[in-house]
C-alpha positions as CSV (number, residue, x, y, z in Angstrom):
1,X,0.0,0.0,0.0
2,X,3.0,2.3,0.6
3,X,4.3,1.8,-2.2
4,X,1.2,2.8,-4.4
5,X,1.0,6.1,-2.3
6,X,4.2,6.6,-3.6
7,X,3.9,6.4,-7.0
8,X,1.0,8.3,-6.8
9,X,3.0,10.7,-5.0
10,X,5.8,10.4,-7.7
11,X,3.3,10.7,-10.5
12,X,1.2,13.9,-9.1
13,X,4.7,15.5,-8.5
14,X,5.7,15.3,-12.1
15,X,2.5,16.2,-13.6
16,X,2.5,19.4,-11.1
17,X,5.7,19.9,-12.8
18,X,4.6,19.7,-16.3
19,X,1.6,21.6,-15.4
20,X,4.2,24.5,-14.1
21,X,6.5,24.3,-17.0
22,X,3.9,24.5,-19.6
23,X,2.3,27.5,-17.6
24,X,5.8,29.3,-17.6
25,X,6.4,28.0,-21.4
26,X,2.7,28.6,-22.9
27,X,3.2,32.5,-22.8
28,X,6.0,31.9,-25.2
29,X,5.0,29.1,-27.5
30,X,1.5,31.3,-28.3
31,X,4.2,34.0,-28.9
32,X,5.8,32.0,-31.9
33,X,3.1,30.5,-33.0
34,X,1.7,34.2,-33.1
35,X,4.6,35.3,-34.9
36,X,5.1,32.5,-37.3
37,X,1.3,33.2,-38.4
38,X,1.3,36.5,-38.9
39,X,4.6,36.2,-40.6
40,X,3.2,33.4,-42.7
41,X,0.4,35.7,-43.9
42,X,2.9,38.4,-44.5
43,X,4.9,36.0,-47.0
44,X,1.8,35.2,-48.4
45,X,0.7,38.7,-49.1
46,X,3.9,40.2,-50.5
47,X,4.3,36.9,-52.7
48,X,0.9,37.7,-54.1
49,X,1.6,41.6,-54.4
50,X,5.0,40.5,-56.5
51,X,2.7,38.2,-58.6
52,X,0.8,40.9,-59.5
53,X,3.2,44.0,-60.1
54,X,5.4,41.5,-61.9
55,X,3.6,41.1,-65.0
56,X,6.0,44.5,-67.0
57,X,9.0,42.5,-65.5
58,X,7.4,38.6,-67.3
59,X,6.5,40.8,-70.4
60,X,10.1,41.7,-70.3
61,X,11.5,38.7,-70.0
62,X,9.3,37.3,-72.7
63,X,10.2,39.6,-75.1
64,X,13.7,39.0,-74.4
65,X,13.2,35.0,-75.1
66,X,13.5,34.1,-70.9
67,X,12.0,30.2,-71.9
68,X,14.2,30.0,-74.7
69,X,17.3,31.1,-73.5
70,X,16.4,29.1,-69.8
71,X,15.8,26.4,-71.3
72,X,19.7,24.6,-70.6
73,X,19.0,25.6,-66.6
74,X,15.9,23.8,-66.1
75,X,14.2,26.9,-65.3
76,X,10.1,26.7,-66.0
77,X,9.2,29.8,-64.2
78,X,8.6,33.4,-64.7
79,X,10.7,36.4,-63.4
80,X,8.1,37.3,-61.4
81,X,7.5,33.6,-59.6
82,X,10.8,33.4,-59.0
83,X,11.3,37.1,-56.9
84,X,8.1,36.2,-55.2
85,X,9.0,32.6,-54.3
86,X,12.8,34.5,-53.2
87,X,10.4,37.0,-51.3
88,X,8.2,34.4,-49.7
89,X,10.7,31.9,-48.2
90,X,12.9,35.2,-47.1
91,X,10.2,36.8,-44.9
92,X,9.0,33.3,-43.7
93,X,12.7,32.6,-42.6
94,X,12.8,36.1,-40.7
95,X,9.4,35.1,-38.7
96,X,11.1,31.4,-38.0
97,X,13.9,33.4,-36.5
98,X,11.6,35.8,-34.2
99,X,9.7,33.0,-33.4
100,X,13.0,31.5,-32.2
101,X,13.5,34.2,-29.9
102,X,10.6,34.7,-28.5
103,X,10.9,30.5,-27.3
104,X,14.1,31.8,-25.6
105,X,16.3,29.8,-28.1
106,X,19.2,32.0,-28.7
107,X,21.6,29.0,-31.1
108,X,18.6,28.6,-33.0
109,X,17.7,32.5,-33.5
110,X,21.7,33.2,-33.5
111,X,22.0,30.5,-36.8
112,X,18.5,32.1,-38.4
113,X,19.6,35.2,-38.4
114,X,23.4,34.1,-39.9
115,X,21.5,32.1,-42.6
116,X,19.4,36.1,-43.0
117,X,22.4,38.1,-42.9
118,X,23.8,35.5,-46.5
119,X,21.0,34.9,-48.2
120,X,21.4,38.8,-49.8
121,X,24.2,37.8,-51.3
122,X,23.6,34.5,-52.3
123,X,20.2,35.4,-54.2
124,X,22.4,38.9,-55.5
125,X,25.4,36.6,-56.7
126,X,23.1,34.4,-58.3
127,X,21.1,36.9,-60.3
128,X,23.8,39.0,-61.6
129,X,24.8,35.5,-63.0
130,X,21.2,34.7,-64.3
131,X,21.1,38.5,-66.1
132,X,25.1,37.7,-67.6
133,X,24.0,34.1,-68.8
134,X,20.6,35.7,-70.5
135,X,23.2,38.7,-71.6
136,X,25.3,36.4,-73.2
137,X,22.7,34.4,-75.1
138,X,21.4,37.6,-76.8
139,X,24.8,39.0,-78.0
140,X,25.3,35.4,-79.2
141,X,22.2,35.0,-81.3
142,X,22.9,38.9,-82.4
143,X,26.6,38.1,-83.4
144,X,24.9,35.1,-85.2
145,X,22.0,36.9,-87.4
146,X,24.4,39.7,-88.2
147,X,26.9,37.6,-89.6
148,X,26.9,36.8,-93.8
149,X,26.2,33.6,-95.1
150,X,29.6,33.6,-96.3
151,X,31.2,34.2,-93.0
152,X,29.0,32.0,-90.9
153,X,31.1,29.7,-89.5
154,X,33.0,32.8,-88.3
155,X,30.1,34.3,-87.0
156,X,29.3,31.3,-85.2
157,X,33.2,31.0,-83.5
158,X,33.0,35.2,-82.8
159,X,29.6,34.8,-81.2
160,X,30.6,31.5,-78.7
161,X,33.6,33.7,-77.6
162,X,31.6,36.7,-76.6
163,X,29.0,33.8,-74.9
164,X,32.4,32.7,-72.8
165,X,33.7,35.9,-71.9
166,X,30.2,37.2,-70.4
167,X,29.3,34.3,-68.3
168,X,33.3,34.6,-67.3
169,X,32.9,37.8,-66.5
170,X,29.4,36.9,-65.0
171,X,30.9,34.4,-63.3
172,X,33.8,36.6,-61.6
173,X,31.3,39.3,-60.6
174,X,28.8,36.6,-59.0
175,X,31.8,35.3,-57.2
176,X,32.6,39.1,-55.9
177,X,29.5,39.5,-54.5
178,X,29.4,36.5,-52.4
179,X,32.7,38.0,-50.9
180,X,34.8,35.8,-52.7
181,X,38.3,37.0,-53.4
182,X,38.7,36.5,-57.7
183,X,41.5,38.7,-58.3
184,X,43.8,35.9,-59.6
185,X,41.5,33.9,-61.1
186,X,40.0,37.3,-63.4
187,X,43.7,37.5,-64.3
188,X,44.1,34.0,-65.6
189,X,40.9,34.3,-67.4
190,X,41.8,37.7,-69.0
191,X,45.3,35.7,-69.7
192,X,43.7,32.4,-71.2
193,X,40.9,35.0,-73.0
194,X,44.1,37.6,-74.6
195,X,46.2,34.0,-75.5
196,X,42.7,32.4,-77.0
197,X,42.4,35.8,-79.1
198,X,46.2,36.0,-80.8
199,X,44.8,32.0,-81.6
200,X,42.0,33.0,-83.6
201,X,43.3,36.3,-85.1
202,X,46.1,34.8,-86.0
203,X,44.2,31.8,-87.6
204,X,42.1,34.3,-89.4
205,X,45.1,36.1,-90.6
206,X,46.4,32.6,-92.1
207,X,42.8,31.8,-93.6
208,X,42.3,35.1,-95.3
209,X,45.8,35.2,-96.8
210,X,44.6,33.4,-100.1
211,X,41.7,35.8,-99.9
212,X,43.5,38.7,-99.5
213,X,46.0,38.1,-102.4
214,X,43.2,37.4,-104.7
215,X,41.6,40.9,-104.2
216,X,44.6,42.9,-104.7
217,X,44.9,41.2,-107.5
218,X,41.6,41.3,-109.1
219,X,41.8,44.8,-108.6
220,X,44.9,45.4,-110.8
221,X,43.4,43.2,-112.9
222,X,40.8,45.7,-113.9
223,X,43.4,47.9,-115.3
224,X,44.9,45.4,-117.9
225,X,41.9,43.7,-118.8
226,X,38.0,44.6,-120.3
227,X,34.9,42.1,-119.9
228,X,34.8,41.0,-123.1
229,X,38.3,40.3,-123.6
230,X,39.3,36.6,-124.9
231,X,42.4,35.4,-122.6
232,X,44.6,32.2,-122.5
233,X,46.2,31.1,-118.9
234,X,47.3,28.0,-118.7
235,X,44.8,25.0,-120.0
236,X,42.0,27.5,-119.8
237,X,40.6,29.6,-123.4
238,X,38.2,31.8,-123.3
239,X,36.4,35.3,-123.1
240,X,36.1,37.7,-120.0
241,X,32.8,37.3,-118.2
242,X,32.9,39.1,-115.2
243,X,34.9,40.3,-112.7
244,X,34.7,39.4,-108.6
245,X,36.3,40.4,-106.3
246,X,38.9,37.5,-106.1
247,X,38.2,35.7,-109.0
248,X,37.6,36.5,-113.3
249,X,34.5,34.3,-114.4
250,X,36.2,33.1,-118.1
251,X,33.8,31.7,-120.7
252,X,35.1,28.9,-122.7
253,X,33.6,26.0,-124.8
254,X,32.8,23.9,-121.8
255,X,30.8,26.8,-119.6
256,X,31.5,29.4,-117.7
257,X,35.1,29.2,-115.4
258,X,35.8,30.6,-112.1
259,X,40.2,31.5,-112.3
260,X,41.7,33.0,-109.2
261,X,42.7,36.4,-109.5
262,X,46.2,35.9,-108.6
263,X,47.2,33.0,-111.6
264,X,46.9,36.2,-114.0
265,X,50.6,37.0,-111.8
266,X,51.9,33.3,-110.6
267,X,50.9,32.2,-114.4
268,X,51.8,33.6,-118.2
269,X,48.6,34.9,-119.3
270,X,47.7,35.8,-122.7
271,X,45.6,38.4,-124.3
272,X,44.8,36.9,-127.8
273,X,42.6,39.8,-128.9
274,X,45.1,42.5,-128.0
275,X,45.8,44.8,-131.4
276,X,49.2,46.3,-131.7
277,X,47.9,49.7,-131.1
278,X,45.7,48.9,-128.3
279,X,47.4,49.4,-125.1
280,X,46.2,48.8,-121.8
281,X,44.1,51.3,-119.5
282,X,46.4,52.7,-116.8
């Protein structure tokens, strides 16, 4: 019988306890759960206020081709969702933190508010990075459309090495903001990006050499010869169709021939129509 009275001793005891705690602990816990409603609401109400001021910024985007050029990130919402969706989960983590407080857990509240004080930065790094890889796209696709059929493929090479250096660059300031320190690294890519352009100018020099001679000498070309003109250079007999510039369009038996400009100088070429006192224009 003793020992019954004392665990119902025991038990009474510790549900007095409780019953204490949770009086000195209720005031607290209504607190958050005051705070983390009200700031619920408040996320909800500046997410739908985004939503609905957003639609200039989504027209925006559109026109700049946001789904197309988004695409390669996976990315299948608006502007506007996004910021409010950024908005939302940012004033719902500063009520979590308040609410933290107000329980009287100061390592919970302390780490909240650290995880506040980065998340400017990290969602500031990451759009500069969005706007330079949207950036990039468009200069790419401009590059691309503004280049001649003829010079396409070098279009296409000029346009990928603008799309590299703005998402480098991109890259670098994204990196600055989030307090990283990029001074060396913008230095090797400015290296690797000065080394990569001698390449491909010096590449270009090489490729356009043939074109290059050819023009000059189509152009003195012009002076010695008449469209009309019958010529002999090497196997080739005919009469002077046209003039390019880097090439003479000859028209013999078998159709019409395209002859670089500069055999008329690497080759003996002969004028058969050429009277004695017909001399060439100057």
């Amino acid at each position: 019988m003793d020992q019954i009275d004392s665990w119902h001793s025991t038990v009474l005891n510790s549900l007095s306890d409780l019953g204490h705690t949770l009086g000195a602990y209720l005031p607290s816990l209504l607190g958050a759960i005051t705070v983390l409603i009200l700031g619920w609401l408040l996320a909800r109400g500046v997410q739908a206020l985004i939503l609905r001021l957003g639609e200039g910024l989504d027209n925006f985007a559109s026109r700049m081709g946001w789904r197309r050029h988004t695409r390669r990130l996976a990315v299948q919402h608006t502007p506007a969702q996004i910021l409010s969706a950024v908005m939302f989960w940012l004033v719902l983590l500063l009520a979590l933190t308040l609410a933290a407080d107000v329980l009287g857990l100061p390592g919970l509240a302390s780490g909240l508010g650290k995880l506040l004080s980065v998340l400017p930065a990290f969602f500031g790094a990451a759009t500069i990075f969005l706007v330079g890889f949207l950036f990039a796209n468009v200069v790419r696709e401009a590059v691309v459309r503004a280049s001649s059929s003829g010079h396409a493929a070098r279009g296409i090479l000029v346009a990928r090495l603008l799309h590299g250096l703005i998402l480098a660059i991109s890259a670098l300031i994204a990196l600055g903001q989030l307090g990283v320190d990029v001074s060396l690294l913008a230095a090797l890519i400015m290296i690797a990006f000065a080394a990569l352009m001698f390449a491909v100018s010096l590449a270009f020099g090489l490729g356009a050499r043939g074109t290059v001679t050819n023009m000059i000498a189509a152009h003195y070309l012009r002076r010695v010869y008449r469209i009309g003109n019958r010529v002999r250079i090497g196997d080739i007999d005919g009469e002077v169709l046209e003039f390019t510039p880097t090439t003479v369009l000859i028209e013999t038996d078998e159709g019409v021939t395209s002859v670089p400009a500069h055999w008329f100088e690497e080759q003996a070429a002969l004028r058969v129509d050429l009277e004695p006192d017909e001399e060439p224009e100057a």
